[in-house]
N, C-alpha and C positions, 0 to 999 in steps of 0.2 A: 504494500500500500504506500503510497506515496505521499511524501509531509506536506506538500502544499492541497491535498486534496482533502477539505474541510469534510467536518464533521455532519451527518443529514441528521441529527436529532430535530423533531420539531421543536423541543423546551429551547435551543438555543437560539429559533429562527425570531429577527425582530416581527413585531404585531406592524402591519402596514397602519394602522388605525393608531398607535401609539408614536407617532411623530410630532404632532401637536402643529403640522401646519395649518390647519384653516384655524385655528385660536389664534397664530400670530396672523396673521393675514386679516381678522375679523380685529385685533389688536390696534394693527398699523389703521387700517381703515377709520377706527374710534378717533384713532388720535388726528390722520389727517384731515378728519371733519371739522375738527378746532380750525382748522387755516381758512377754511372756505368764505368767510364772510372778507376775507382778506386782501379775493380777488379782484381786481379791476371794475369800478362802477359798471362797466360800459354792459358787462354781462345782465342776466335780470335779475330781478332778487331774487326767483323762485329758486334758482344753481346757485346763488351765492348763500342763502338763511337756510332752504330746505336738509341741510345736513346737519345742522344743527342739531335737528330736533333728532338724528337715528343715532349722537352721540354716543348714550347711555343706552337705547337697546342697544348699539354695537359690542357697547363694552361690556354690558351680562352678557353675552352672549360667546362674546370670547374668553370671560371666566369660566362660565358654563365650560363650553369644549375644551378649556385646557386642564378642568380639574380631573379630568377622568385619567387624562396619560398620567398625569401625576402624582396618582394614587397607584394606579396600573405600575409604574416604575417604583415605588416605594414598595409595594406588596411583593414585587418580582425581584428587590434587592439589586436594580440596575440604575444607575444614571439616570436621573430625569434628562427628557428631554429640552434642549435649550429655546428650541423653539416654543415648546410648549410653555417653559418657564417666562417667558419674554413677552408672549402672549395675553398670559392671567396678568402679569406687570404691566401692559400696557391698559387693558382690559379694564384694571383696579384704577388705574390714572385716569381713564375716559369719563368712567364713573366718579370718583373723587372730585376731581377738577369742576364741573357744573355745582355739582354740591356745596362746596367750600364756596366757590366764587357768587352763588346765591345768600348761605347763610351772611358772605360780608357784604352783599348787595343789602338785605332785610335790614343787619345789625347797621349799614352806614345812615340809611334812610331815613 
């Protein structure tokens, strides 16, 4: 048997479902909906405010997806995914961010 010819165990094969990209992907997205009102007047308002509002469902949405790899890699005693890690972290910022920047809107007012 030859040493570069890997092992076929299924236990050692990675889960294709436990890569945590569409949590970063649905992460990035959260965050780069914050720029959008940033764009050029000339556009309409509807592209420039309407992301706004999928902020914070983007970013549950990509905690959501990335909590699962990352119990999935904790129970299996493997590296969390970084994507997936990066994801729930941008996810938690998408959601944070609006919150905070309301409670000091309310509390300035």
């Amino acid at each position: 048997m030859s040493s570069l010819k890997q092992d076929a165990d299924p236990a050692h094969e990675e889960d294709p479902r436990s890569r945590g990209t569409g949590s970063l992907a649905l992460g990035v997205l959260a965050v780069v909906a914050f720029g959008c009102p940033f764009l050029p007047e000339a556009l309409p308002p509807l592209v420039r405010f309407l992301p706004l509002y999928l902020v914070i469902p983007l970013g549950i949405c990509a905690v959501v997806w990335g909590g699962p790899d990352l119990w999935r890699a904790r129970r299996s005693e493997r590296p969390a995914p970084v994507r997936a890690r990066i994801g729930v972290l941008l996810g938690t910022l998408a959601v944070l961010g609006p919150l905070v920047w309301f409670f000091f809107y309310l509390g300035a007012g």
